[in-house]
Backbone bond lengths (Angstrom), bond angles and torsions (degrees), N, CA, C in turn:
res aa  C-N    CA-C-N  psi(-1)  N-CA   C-N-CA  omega(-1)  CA-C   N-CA-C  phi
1 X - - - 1.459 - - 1.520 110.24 -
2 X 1.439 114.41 132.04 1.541 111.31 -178.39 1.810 90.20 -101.62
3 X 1.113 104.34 157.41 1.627 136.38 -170.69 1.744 100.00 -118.78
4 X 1.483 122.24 107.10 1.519 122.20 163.92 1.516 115.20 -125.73
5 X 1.178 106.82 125.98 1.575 123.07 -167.97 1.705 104.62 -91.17
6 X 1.098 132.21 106.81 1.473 131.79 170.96 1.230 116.93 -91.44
7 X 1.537 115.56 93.09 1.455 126.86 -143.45 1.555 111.69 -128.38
8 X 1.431 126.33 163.23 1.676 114.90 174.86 1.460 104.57 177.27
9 X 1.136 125.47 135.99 1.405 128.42 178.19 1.555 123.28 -62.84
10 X 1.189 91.90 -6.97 1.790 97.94 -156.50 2.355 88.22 -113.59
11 X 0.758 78.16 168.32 1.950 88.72 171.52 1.612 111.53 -122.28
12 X 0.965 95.03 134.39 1.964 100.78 171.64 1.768 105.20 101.94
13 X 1.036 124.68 22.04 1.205 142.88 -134.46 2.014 82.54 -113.15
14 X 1.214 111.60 -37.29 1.356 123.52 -178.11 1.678 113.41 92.58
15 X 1.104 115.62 47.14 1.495 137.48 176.84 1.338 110.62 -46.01
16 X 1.405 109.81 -86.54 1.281 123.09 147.63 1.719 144.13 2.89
17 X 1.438 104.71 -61.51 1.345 123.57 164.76 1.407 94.62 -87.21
18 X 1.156 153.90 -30.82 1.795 140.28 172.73 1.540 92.19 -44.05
19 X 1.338 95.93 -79.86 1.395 112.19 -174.47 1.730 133.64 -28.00
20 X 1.132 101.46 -41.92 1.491 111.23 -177.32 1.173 111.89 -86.71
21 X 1.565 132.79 -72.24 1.099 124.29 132.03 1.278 144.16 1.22
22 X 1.489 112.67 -70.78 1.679 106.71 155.51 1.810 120.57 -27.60
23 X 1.861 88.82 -70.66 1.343 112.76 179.49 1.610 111.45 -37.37
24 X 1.407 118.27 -32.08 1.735 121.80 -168.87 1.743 93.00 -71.78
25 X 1.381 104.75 -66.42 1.445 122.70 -151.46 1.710 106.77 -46.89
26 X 1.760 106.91 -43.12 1.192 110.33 -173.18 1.478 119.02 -67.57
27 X 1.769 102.88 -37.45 1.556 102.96 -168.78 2.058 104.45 -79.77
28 X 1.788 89.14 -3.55 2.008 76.50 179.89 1.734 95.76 -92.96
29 X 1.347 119.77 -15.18 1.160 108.41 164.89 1.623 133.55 -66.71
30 X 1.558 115.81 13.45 1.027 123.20 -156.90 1.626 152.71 77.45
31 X 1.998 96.85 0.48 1.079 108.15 175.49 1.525 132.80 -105.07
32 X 1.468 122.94 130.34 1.410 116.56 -164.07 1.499 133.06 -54.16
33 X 1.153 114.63 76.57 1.616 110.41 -136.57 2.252 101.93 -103.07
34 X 1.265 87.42 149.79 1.777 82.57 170.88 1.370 103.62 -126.01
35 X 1.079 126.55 140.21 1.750 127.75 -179.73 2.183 86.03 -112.55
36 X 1.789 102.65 132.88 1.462 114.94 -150.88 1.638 75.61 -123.07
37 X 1.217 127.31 120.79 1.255 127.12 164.35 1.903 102.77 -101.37
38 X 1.737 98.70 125.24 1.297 114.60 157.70 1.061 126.53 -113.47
39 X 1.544 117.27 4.45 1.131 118.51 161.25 1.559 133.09 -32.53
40 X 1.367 144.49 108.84 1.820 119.32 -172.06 1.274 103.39 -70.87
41 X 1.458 127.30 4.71 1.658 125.77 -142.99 1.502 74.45 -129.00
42 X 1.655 139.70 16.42 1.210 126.56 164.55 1.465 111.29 46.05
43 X 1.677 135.26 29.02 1.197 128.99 -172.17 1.689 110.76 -58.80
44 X 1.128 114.77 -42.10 1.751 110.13 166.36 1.061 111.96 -47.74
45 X 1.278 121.09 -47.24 1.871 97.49 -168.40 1.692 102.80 -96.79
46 X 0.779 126.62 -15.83 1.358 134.10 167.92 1.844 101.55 -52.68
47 X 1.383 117.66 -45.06 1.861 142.68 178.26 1.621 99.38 -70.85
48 X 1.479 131.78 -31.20 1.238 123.02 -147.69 1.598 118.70 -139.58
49 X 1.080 117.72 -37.43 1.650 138.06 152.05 1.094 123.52 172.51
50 X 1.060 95.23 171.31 1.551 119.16 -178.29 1.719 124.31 -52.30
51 X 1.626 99.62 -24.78 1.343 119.87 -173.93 1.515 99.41 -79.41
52 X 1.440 113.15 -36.90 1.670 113.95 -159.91 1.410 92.24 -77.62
53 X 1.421 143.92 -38.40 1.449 143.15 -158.50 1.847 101.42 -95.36
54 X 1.669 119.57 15.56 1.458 94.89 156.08 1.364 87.48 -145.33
55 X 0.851 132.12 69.96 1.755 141.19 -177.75 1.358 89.96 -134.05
56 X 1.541 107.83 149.82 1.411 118.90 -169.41 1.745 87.17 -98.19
57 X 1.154 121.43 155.92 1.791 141.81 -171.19 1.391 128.43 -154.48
58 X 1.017 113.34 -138.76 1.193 124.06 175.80 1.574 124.18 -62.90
59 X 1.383 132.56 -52.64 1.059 130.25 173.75 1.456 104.40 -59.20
60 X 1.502 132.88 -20.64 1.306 123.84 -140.63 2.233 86.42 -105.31
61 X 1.399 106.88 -34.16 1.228 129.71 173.48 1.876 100.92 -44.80
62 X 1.063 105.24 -67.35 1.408 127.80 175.96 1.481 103.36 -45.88
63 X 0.959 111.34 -77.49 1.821 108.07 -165.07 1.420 107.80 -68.77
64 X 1.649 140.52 -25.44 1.248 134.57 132.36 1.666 137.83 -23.52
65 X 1.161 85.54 -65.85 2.006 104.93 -158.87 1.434 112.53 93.50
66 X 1.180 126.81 12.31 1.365 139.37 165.67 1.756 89.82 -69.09
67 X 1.602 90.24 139.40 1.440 108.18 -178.14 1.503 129.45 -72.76
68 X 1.311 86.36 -17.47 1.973 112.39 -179.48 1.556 134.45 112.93
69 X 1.380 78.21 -31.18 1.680 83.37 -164.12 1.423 122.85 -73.97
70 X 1.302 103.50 -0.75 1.916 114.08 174.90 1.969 92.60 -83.40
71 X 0.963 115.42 -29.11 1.436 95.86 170.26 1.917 120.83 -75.52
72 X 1.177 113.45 -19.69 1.591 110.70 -163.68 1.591 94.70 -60.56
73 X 1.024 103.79 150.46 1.587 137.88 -157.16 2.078 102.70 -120.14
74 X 1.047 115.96 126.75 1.566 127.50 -163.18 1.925 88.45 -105.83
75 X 1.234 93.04 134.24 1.761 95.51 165.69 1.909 107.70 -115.18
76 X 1.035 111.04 -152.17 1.086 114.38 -179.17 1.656 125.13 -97.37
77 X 1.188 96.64 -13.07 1.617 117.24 160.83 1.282 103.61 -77.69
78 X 1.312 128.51 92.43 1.638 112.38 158.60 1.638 135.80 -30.44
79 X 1.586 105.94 -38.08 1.513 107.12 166.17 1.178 120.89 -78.38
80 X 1.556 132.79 14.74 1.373 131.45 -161.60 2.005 97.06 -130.52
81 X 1.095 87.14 106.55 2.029 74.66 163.45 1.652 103.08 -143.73
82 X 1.383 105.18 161.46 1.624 130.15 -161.62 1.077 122.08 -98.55
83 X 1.273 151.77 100.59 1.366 138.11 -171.60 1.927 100.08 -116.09
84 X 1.501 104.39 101.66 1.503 103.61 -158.93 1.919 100.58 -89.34
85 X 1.324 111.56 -173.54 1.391 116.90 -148.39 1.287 91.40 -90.73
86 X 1.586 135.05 -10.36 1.185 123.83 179.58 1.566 114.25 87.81
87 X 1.595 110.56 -164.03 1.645 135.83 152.27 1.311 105.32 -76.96
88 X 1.629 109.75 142.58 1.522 116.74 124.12 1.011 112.44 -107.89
89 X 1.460 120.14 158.95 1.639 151.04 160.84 1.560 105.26 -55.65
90 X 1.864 114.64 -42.23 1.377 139.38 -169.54 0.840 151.82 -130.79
91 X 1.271 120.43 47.94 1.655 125.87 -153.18 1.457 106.21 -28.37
92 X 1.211 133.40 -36.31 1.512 120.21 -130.52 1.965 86.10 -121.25
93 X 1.194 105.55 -4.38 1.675 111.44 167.61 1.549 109.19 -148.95
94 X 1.559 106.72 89.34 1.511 113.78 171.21 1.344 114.47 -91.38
95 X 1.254 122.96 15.11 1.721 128.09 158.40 1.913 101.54 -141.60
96 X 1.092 100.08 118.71 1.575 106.70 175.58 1.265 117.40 -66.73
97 X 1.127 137.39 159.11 1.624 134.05 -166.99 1.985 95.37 -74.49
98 X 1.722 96.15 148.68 1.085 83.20 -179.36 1.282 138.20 92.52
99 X 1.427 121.35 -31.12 1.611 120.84 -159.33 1.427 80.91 -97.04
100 X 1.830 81.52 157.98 1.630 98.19 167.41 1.034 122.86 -144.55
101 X 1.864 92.25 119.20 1.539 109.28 -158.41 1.481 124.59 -105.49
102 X 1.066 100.93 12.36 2.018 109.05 162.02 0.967 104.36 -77.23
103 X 1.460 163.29 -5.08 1.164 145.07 -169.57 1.915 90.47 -116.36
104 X 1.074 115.59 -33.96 1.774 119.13 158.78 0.978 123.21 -40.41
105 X 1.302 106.31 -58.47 1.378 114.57 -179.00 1.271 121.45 -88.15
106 X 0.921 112.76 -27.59 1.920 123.99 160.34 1.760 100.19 -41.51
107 X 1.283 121.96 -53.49 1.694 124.03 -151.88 1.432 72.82 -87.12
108 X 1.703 134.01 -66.21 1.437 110.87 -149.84 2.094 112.75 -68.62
109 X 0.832 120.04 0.51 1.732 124.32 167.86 1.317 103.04 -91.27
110 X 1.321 146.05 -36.87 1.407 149.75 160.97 1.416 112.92 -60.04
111 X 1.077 108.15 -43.60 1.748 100.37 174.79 2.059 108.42 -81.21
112 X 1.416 103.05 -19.17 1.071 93.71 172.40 1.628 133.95 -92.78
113 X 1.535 106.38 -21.78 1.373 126.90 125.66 1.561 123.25 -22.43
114 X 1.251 126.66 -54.67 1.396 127.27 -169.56 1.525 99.30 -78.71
115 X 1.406 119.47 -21.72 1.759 99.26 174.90 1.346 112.06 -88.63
116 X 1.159 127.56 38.48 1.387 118.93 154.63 1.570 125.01 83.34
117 X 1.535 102.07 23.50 1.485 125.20 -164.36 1.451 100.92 -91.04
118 X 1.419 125.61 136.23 1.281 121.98 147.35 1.223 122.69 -87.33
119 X 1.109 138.63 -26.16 1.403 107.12 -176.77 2.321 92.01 -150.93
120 X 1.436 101.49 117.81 1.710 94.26 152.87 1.431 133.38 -91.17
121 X 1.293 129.76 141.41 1.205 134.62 178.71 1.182 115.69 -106.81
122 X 1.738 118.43 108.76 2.001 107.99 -174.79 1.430 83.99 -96.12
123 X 1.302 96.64 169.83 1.418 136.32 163.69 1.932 111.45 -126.24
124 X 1.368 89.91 93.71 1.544 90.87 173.85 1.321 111.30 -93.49
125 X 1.737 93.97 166.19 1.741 101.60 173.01 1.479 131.94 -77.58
126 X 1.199 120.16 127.62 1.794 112.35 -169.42 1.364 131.79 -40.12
127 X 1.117 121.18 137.73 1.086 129.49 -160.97 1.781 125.39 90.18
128 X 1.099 135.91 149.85 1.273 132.73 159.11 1.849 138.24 -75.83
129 X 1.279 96.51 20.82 1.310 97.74 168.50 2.070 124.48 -97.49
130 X 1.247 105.16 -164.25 1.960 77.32 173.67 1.216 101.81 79.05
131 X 1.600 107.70 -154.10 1.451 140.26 -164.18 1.215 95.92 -91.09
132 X 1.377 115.92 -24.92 1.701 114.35 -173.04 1.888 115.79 -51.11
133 X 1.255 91.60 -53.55 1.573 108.71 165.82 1.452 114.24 -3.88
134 X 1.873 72.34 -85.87 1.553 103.88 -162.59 2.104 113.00 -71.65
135 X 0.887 85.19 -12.04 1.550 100.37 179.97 1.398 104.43 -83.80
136 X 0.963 129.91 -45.75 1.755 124.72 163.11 1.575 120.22 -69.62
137 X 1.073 103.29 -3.15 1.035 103.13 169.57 1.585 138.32 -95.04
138 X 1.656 103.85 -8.28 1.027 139.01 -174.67 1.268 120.03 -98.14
139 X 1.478 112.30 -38.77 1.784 148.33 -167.27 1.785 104.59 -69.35
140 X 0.946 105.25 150.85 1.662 118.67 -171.52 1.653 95.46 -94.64
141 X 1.180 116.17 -29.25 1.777 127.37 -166.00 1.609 117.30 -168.56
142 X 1.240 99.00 139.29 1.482 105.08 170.35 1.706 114.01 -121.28
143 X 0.775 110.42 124.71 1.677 122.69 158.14 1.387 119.46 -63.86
144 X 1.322 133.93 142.03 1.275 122.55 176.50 1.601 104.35 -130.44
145 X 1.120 126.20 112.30 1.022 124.46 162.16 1.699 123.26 -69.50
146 X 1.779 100.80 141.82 1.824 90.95 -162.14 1.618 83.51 -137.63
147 X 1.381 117.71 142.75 1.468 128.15 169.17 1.589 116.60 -87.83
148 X 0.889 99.87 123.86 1.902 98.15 -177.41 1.237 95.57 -85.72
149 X 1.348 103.52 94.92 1.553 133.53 165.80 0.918 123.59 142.51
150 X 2.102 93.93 137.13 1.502 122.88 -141.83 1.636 112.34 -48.92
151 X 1.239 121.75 -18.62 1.937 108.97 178.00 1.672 95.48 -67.84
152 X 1.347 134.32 -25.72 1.297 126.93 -145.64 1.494 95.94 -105.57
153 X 1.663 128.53 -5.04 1.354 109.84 -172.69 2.066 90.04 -93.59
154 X 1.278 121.73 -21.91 1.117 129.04 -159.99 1.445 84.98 -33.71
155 X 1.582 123.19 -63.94 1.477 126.28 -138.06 1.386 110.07 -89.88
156 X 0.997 100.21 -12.50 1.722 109.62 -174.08 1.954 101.12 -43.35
157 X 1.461 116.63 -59.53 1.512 111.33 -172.58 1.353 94.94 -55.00
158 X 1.160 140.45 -34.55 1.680 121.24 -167.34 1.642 100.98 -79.48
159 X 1.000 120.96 -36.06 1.195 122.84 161.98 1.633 129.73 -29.71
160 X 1.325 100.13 -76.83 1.572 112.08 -168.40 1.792 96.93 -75.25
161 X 1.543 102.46 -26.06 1.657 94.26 177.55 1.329 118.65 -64.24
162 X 1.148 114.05 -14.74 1.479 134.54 179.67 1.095 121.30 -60.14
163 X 1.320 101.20 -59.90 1.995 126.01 -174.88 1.589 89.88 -81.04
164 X 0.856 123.57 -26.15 1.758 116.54 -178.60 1.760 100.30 -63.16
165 X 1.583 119.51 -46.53 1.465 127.56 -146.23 1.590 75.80 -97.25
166 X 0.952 146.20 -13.46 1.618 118.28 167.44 1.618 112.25 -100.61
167 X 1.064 105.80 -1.01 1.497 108.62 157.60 1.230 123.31 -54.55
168 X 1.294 95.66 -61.55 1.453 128.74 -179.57 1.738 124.47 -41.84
169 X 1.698 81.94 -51.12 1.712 96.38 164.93 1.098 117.83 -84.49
170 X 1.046 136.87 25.96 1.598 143.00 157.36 2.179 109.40 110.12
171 X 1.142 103.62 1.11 1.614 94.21 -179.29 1.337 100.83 -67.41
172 X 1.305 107.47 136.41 1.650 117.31 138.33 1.265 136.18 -59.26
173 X 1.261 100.48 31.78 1.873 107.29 -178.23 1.449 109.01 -87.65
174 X 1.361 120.55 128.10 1.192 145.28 170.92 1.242 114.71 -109.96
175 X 1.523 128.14 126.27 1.498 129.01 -179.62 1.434 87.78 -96.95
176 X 1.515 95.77 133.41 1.193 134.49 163.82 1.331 121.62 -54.38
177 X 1.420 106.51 -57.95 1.730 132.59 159.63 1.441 113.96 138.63
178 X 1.226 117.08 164.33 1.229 117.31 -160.62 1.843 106.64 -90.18
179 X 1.508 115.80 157.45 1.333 121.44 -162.30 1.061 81.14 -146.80
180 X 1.693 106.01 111.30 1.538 127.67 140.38 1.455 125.21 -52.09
181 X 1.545 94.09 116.48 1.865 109.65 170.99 1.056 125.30 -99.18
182 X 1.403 136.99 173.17 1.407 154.62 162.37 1.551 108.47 31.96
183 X 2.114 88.38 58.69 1.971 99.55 159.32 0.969 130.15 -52.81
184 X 1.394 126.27 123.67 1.447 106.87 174.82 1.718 106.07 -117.48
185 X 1.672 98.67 96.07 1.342 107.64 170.60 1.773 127.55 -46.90
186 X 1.267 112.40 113.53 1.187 113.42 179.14 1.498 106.80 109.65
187 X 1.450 127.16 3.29 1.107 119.03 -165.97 1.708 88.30 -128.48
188 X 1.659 98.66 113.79 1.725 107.57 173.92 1.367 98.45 -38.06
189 X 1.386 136.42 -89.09 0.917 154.82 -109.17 1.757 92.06 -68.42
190 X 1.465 110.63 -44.15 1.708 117.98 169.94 1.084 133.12 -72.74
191 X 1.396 113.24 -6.96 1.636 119.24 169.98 1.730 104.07 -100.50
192 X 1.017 110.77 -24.59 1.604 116.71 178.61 1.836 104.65 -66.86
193 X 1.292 102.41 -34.48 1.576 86.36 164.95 1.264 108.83 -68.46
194 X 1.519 118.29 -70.97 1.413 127.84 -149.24 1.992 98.62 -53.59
195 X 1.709 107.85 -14.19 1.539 89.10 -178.57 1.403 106.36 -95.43
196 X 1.557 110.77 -15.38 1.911 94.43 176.48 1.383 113.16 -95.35
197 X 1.587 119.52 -4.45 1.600 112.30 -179.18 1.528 99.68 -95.05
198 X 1.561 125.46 -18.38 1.543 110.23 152.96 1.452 144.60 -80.37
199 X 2.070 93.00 8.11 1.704 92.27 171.58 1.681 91.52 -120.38
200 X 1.333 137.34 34.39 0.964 119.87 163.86 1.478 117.50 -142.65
201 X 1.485 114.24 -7.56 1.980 126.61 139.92 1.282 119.26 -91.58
202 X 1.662 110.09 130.69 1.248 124.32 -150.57 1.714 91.66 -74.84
203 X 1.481 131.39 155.64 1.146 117.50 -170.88 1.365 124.16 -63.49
204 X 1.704 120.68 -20.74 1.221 105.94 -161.96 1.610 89.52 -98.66
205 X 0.990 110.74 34.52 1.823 109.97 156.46 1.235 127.53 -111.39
206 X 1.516 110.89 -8.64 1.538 129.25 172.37 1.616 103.95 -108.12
207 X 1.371 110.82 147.15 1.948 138.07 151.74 1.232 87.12 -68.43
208 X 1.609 99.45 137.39 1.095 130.07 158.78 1.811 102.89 -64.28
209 X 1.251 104.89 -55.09 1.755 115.88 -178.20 1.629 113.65 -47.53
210 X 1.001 149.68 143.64 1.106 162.44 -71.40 1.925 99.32 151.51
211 X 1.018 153.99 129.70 1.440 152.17 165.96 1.422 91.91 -140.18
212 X 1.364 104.70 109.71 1.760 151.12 176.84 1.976 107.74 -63.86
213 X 1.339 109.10 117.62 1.421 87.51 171.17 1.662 124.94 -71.53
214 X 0.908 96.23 119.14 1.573 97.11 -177.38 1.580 133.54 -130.38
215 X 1.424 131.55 136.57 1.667 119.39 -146.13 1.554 95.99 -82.15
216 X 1.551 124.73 -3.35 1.400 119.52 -169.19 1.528 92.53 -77.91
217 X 1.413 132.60 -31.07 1.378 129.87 154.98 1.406 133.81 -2.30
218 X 1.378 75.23 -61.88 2.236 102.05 179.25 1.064 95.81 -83.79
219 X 1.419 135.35 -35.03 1.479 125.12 -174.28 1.497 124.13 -56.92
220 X 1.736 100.76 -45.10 1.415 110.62 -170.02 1.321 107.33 -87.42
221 X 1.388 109.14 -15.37 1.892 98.89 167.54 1.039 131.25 -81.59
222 X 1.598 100.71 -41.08 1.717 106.05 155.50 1.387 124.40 -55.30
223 X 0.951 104.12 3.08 1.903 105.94 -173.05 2.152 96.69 -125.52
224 X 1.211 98.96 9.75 1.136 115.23 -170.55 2.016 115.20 23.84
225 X 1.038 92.39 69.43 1.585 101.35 -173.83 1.933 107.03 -140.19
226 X 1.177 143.58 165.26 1.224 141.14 -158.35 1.825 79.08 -110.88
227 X 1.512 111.99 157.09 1.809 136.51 -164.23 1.404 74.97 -58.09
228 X 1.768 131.78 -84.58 1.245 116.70 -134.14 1.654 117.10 -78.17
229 X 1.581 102.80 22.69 1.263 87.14 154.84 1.615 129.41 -155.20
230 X 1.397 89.74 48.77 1.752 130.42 159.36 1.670 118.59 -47.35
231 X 1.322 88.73 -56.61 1.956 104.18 -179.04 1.392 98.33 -109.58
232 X 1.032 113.49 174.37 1.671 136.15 147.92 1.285 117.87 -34.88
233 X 1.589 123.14 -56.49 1.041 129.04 -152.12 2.203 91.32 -144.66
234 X 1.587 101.44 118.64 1.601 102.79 -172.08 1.435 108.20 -47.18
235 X 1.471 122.91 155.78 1.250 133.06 -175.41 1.728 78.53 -83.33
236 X 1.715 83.28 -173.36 1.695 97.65 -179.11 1.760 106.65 -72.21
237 X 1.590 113.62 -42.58 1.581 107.74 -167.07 1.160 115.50 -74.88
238 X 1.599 116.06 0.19 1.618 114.51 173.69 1.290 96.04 -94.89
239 X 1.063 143.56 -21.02 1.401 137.29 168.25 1.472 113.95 -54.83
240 X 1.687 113.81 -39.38 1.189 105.60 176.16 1.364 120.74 -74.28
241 X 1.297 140.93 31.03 1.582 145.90 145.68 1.311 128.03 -106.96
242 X 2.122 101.59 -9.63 1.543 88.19 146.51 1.329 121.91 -75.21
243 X 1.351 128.05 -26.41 1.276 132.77 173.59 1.389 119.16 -52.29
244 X 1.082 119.95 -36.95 1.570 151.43 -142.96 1.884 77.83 -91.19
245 X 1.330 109.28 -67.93 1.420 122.84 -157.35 1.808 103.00 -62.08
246 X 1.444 123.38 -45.47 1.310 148.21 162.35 1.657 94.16 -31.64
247 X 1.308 111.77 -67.50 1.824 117.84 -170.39 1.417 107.47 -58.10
248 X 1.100 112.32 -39.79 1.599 120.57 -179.73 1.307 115.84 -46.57
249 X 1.583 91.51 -64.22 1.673 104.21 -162.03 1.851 114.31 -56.81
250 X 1.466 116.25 -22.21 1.612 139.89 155.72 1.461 109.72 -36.18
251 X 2.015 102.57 -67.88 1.060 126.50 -150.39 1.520 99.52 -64.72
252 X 1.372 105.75 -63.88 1.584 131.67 -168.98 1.814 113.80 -74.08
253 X 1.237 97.32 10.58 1.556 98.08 -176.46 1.703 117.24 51.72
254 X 1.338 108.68 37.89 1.831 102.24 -175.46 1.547 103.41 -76.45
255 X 1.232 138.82 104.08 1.308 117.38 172.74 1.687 100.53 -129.47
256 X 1.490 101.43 163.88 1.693 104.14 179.07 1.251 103.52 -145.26
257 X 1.149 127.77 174.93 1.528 131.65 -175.63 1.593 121.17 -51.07
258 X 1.572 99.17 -40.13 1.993 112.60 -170.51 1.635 90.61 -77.37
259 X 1.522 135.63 -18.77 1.092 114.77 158.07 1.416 136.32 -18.04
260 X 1.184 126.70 -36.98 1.491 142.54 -150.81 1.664 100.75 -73.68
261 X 1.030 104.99 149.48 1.538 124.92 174.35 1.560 94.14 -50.42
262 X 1.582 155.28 74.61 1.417 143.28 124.68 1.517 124.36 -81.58
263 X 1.229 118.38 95.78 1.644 118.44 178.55 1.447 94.21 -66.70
264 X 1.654 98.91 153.13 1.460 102.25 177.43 1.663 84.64 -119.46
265 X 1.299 115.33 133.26 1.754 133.30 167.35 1.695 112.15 -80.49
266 X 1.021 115.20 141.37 1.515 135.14 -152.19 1.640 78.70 -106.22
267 X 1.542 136.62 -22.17 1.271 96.44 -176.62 1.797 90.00 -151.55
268 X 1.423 135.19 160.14 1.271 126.33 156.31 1.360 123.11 -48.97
């Protein structure tokens, strides 16, 4: 099971929609996927229903020692299931002074590992303090979501300096690479990022994919459902997380047997 953290110092960054989305694209690609909300602000189920935001989860896993997996939540995608953020006891202290929660979270990815998952997707809360910490520290990869625009490149060095200094201390965290959000085609000011953060991150630290700001965004959350399945047929920006998901599977080493070079012919 690979472990990917969709993470960022900053908030509004569109975490959330990475996440869910991501989470869609991969499990229609065939992979057994769980999207792990750590959000305390429950932003997944807040994105997805009503059911996911009073279901006991992750926080509730935590203050137990229950391993988790009696909370994961089944959708209608068989490859897609939910493991939502749960209760707190505390909004205003979702890690108690003191506790130590790498070895927590170590058992709850191992037990979630043992059901037969390929790949989880968290959604942590902004910034690196909290569980966030300790959750990258645990994680096989982090994603970073980056806004193409100039307030949002400010933080980026505190960022990656970040994931560098838990390297350092022994995590196995590997960035995945960073994924530009909320393009705004036609607007200098948004291509002027995307042209100086692609001559100054080496490529295999950037997505090729691109995620467009777009109001169908608000649509599909308010309708609490993932983009590509808003309409009948996916708009174009939900397409960009099959793409998104395509880069991954490279990045993250997902491979399986039907991998193999078989073209299928459209005609005898």
């Amino acid at each position: 099971m690979i472990s990917l953290a969709i993470t960022s110092q900053k908030g509004g960054v569109g975490k959330t929609t990475v996440a869910v989305n991501l989470a869609y694209a991969l499990a229609r690609r065939g992979w057994s996927t769980l999207l792990l909300d750590t959000d305390p602000q429950g932003s997944v189920g807040l994105s997805l229903s009503e059911k996911a935001r009073k279901c006991p989860g992750f926080y509730d896993a935590l203050r137990t020692g229950k391993d988790g997996t009696e909370y994961i939540l089944h959708t209608r995608l068989p490859e897609l299931k939910i493991l939502p953020a749960g209760h707190l006891e505390n909004f205003f202290e979702t890690k108690p002074p003191g506790e130590e929660a790498v070895p927590v979270l170590t058992r709850l990815l191992d037990a979630l590992a043992a059901t037969g998952l390929d790949v989880v997707i968290i959604d942590t809360p902004a910034g690196l303090t909290g569980y966030t910490s300790d959750i990258l520290r645990v994680v096989d990869y982090a994603l970073v979501p980056q806004q193409a625009e100039p307030l949002g490149v400010r933080s980026l060095p505190q960022m990656l300096g970040a994931l560098q200094q838990l390297r350092q201390q022994g995590a196995r965290l590997q960035l995945a690479g960073l994924l530009l959000t909320m393009m705004q085609h036609g607007q200098h000011e948004s291509a002027e990022v995307v042209r100086e953060l692609r001559q100054i991150i080496p490529p295999r630290l950037m997505f090729e994919s691109v995620v467009p700001r777009d109001p169908l965004f608000l649509k599909a959350s308010g309708l609490g459902v993932p983009l590509g399945l808003l309409f009948a047929n996916p708009p174009a920006a939900a397409v960009v997380f099959d793409q998104l998901a395509a880069e991954l599977e490279a990045r993250l080493q997902l491979h399986s047997p039907d991998d193999a070079l078989i073209p299928t012919r459209l005609m005898d």
